[in-house]
C-alpha positions in Angstrom: -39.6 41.0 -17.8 -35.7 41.6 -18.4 -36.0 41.7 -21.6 -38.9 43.8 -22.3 -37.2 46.3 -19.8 -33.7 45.4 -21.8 -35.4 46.7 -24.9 -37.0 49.6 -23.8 -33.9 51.1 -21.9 -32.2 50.0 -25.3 -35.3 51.9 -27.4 -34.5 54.9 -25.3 -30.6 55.1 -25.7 -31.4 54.4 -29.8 -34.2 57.4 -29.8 -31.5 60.1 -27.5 -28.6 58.9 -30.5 -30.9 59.3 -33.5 -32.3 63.1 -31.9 -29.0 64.2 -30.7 -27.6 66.9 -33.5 -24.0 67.1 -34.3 -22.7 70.4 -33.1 -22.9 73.9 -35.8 -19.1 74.9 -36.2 -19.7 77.8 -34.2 -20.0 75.7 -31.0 -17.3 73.6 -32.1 -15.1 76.7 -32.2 -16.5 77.3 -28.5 -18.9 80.3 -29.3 -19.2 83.8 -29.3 -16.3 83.4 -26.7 -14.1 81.9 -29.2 -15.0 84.0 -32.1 -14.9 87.2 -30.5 -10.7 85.9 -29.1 -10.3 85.2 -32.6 -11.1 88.4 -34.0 -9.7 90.6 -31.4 -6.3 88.3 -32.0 -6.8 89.1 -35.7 -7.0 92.7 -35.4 -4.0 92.4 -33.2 -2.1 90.5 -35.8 -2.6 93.0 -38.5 -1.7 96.2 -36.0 2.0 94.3 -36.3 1.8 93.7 -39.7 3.1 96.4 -42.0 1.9 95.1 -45.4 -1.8 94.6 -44.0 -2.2 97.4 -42.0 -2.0 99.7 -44.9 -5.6 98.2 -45.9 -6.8 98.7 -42.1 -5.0 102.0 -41.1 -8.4 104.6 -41.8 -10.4 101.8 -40.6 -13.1 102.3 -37.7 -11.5 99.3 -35.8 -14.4 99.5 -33.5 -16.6 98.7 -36.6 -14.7 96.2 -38.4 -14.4 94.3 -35.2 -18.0 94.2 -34.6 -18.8 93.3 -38.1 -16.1 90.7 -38.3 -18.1 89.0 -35.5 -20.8 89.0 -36.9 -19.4 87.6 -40.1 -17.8 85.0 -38.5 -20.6 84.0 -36.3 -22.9 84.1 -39.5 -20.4 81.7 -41.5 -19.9 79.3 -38.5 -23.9 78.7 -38.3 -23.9 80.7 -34.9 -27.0 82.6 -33.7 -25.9 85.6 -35.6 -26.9 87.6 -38.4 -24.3 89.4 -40.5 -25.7 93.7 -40.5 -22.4 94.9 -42.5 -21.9 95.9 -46.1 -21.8 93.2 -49.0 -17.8 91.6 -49.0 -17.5 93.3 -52.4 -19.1 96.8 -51.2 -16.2 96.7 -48.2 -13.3 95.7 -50.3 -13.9 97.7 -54.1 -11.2 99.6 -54.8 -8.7 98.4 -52.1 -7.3 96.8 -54.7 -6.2 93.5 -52.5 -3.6 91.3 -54.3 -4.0 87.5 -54.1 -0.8 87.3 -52.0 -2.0 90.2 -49.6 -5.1 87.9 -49.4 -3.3 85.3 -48.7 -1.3 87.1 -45.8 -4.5 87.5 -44.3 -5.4 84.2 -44.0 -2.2 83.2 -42.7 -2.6 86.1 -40.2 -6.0 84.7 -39.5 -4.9 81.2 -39.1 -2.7 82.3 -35.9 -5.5 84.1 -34.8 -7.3 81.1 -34.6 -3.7 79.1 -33.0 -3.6 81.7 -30.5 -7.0 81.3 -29.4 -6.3 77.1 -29.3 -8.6 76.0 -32.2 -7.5 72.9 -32.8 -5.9 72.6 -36.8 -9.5 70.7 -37.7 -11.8 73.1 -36.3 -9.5 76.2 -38.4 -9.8 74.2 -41.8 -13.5 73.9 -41.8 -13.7 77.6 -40.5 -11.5 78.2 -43.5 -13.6 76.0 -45.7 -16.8 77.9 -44.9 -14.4 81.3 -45.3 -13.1 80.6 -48.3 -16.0 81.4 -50.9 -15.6 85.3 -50.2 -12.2 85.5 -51.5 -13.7 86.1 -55.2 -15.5 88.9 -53.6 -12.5 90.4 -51.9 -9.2 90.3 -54.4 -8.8 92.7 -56.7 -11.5 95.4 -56.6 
């Protein structure tokens, strides 16, 4: 009788393992939460930031912040679908230089510091980030 019970509590603990998912990267970031304290400390960083703000300066912020959510949200696998214009629409003729692009992402990353993703978490939001920079630089 102890062993049939032994294997069926063991059945049971082998069926929760095998149905449990692994988390999506948006709820390893901590959620819309997280992703909206990232973006808000994004568009903070680039307020400060002389060389960026230039892009961002006739901007509806109110916009950009909303759609950044969503695109963020969208990458991350979070419930959210992405209702802005195409990455290449946005950014045609701003002209953004590879190094500008590249101050971005730096500002991004201490965004992300700021709002205590851990340095694991930021590279695979970076990973899943990184395919739009062809559709961003120098349009």
């Amino acid at each position: 009788m102890k062993t049939i019970k032994f294997c069926v509590f063991l059945g049971v603990i082998l069926l929760q393992a095998c149905a449990t998912t692994p988390p999506t990267l948006y709820q390893e970031l901590g959620g819309e939460k997280k992703v909206v304290e990232i973006v808000d400390n994004f568009i903070a960083e680039i307020e400060f930031d002389e060389t960026l703000f230039e892009y961002f300066k006739d901007s509806n912020v109110n916009r950009f912040r909303e759609k950044l959510i969503e695109h963020v949200c969208m990458l991350t696998d979070g419930p959210c679908e992405y209702t802005g214009d195409s990455m290449v629409d946005v950014h045609t003729g701003m002209n953004i230089t590879e190094s500008d692009f590249n101050r971005g992402v730096d500002l991004f990353i201490n965004a992300m510091t700021k709002a205590g993703v851990p340095h694991a978490t930021q590279n695979k939001v970076l990973a899943v980030m990184a395919p739009t920079r062809k559709e961003i630089i120098y349009l």
